[in-house]
Every structure is written in C-alpha cells, then in structure tokens.
N, C-alpha and C positions, 0 to 999 in steps of 0.2 A: 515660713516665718523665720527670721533670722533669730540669731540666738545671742544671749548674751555672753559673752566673749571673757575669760579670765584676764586681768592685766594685774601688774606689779606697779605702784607707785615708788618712785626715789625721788627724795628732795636731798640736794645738796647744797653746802653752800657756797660762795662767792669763789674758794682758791677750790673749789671742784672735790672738798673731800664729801663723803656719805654723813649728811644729817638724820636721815630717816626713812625707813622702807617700812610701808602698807604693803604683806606679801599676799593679801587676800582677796582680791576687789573683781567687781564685777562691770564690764563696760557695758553702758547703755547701745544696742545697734541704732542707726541712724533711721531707720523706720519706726523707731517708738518714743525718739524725740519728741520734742513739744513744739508746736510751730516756731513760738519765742527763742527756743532757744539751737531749732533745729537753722534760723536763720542767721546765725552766731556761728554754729559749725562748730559747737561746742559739746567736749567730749563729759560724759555725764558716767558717772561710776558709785557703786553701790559696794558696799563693808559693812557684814552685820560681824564679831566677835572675830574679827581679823587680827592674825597676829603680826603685831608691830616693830620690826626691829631699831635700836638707836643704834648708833653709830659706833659705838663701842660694843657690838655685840649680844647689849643684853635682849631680853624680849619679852612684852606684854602684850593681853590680850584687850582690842578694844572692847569699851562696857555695852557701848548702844549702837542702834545704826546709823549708818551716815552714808549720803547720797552726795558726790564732789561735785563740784561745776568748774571744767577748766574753759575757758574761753582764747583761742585764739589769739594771740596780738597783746593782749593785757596783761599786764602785771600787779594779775593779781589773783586768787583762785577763792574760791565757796565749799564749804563745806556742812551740808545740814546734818548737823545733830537729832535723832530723833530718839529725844529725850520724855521721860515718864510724863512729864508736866506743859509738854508741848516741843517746837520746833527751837531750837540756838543755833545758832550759825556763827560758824567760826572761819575770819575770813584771813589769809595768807597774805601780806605783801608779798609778790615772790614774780622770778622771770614768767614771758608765755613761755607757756609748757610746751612740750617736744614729744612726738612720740611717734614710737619706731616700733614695730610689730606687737607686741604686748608687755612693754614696759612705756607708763607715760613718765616722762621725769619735769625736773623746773628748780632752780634755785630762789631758796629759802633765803628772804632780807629782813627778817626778824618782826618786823612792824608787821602788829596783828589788828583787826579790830573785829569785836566781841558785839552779836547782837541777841540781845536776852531775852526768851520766852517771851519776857513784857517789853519788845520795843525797844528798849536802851541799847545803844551805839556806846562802845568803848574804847577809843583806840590804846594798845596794851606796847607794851618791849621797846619804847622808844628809848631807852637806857642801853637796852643790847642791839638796839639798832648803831647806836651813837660810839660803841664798843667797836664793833664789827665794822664800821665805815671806816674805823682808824686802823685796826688790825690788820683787813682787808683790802685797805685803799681805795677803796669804791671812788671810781676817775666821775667829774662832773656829769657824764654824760647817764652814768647810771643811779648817782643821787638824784638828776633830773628825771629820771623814767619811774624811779622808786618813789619820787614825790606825786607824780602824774598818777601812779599809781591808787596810791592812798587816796588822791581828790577823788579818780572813777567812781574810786570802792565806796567812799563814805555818797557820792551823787548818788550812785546804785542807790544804798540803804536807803537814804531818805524819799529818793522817790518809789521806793518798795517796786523797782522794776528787776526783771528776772535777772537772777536767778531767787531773789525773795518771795517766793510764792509757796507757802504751808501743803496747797493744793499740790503744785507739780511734783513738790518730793516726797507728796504720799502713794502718787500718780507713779512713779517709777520705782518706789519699796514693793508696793502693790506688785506691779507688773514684773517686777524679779522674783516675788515668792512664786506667783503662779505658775511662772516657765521653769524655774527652778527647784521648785520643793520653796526653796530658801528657808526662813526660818532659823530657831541656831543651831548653828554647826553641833552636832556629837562630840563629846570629848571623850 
C-alpha cells in the first residue's frame, strides 16, 4: 500500500514573495483518491494542527483539520475545514498549483469565497484583490484567468460537484488517521 507522503504548501503572491507556508501536510497517494477526483489528477493533502508560517516570519498553529483539493489547470484550490459543527470550505482564487518533489506551491490572488456549514457562498477580499491588481499589475491575461477562476469555483459550489462532497473528505481524514496514527500532533 502506498503511503501518504509529507509535503510543504507555499503560496505566494503575484511579484513571487512568500505569502504563506502549511509546513505540515500530508499527500494523498493516488491509489486512495476518489474516482471524482482521482479523474482530475488532483493532488488531495491532509493538515490536522499544522504549523503555519506568514510571511513575515511569525508562526501559528492551525485549530481544525483540513483536507486541500488542488486541481490541475485551475485557478483555483479547496480547502475543507473540518470543523466542530460540520464541513466550511475555504476556497483560494489562486494559480494551478506546481508541484515538484514535496513542496506543492500556487500563487495567492486574494479573491476567496467562503462556503458555510449551512450552504452559504460568500465571495470575500475583492477590496484586496482590487489593491493587489494595481500594486501588482496583474497584465489582462491574468485578470482574465483570475475571473475564469472565480466563475469555475462559484459553478463548482452550486452545483455541489467535487471537490464539495462532506463524504470524500471524511473519506481521506479517515484514511490518514488509520495509516498514520494521525490524530493531534503531541506538543
């Protein structure tokens, strides 16, 4: 059986400095993908109380677990929160991701949207999107892929096709305690 695999997340932003490193994560192997998503070629990573660096050095520890969903080609990534009161998903505008031995990276384009335990779509940071396009100069072609973006992501949501599925990312928390111990980290 293959094993889940340690990777390092970096998201950075647009002129290439470090926004944010998950230094704890665990990669899903591609034999315990989900049909949905193993047809997508999409890299699935698991973080229970991983510690967080920002960009400035400081560092905290995440509160709950989260299960990522990067998908190939899209600009955009998933993040399931698994939280006391159910499943939030926290989704990234952001490049496709890249990923080279066990670090996945993807730059951060601010535009989030928020989907809450009960269903509700939020899109958030269009103020620090509208910032960063000007500070940045985000050229036509990548307001246009970061708009394409946004449309996918909110299509996804409402039509609750994967990566929104409560099941799959109980399905792979599940499946990393048992090979892992998993559970939280000792401090």
């Amino acid at each position: 059986m293959e094993q889940f695999q340690p990777c390092i997340i970096k998201s950075f932003k647009h002129d290439g400095h470090l926004h944010r490193m998950w230094l704890e994560n665990w990669l899903v192997p591609d034999t315990l993908l989900l049909p949905e998503h193993a047809a997508e070629s999409m890299r699935v990573l698991i973080n229970e109380q991983t510690p967080i660096q920002e960009s400035d050095g400081k560092q905290w520890i995440s509160r709950v677990p989260a299960v990522s969903f990067f998908i190939p080609g899209q600009w955009f990534n998933v993040v399931a929160l698994m939280e006391e009161h159910g499943v939030r998903y926290y989704c990234n505008v952001a490049s496709p991701p890249f990923y080279n031995g066990s670090v996945l990276t993807y730059i951060d384009y601010d535009l989030d949207v928020i989907l809450t335990t009960d269903g509700r779509a939020q899109i958030v940071d269009r103020e620090e999107y509208e910032q960063h396009k000007a500070i940045y100069h985000y050229s036509a072609e990548v307001q246009r892929k970061v708009q394409d973006g946004l449309r996918a992501l909110i299509g996804r949501v409402e039509s609750k096709v994967a990566p929104f599925h409560h099941e799959g990312v109980a399905h792979y928390y599940e499946a990393w305690q048992k090979q892992t111990g998993g559970g939280k980290r000792q401090r």
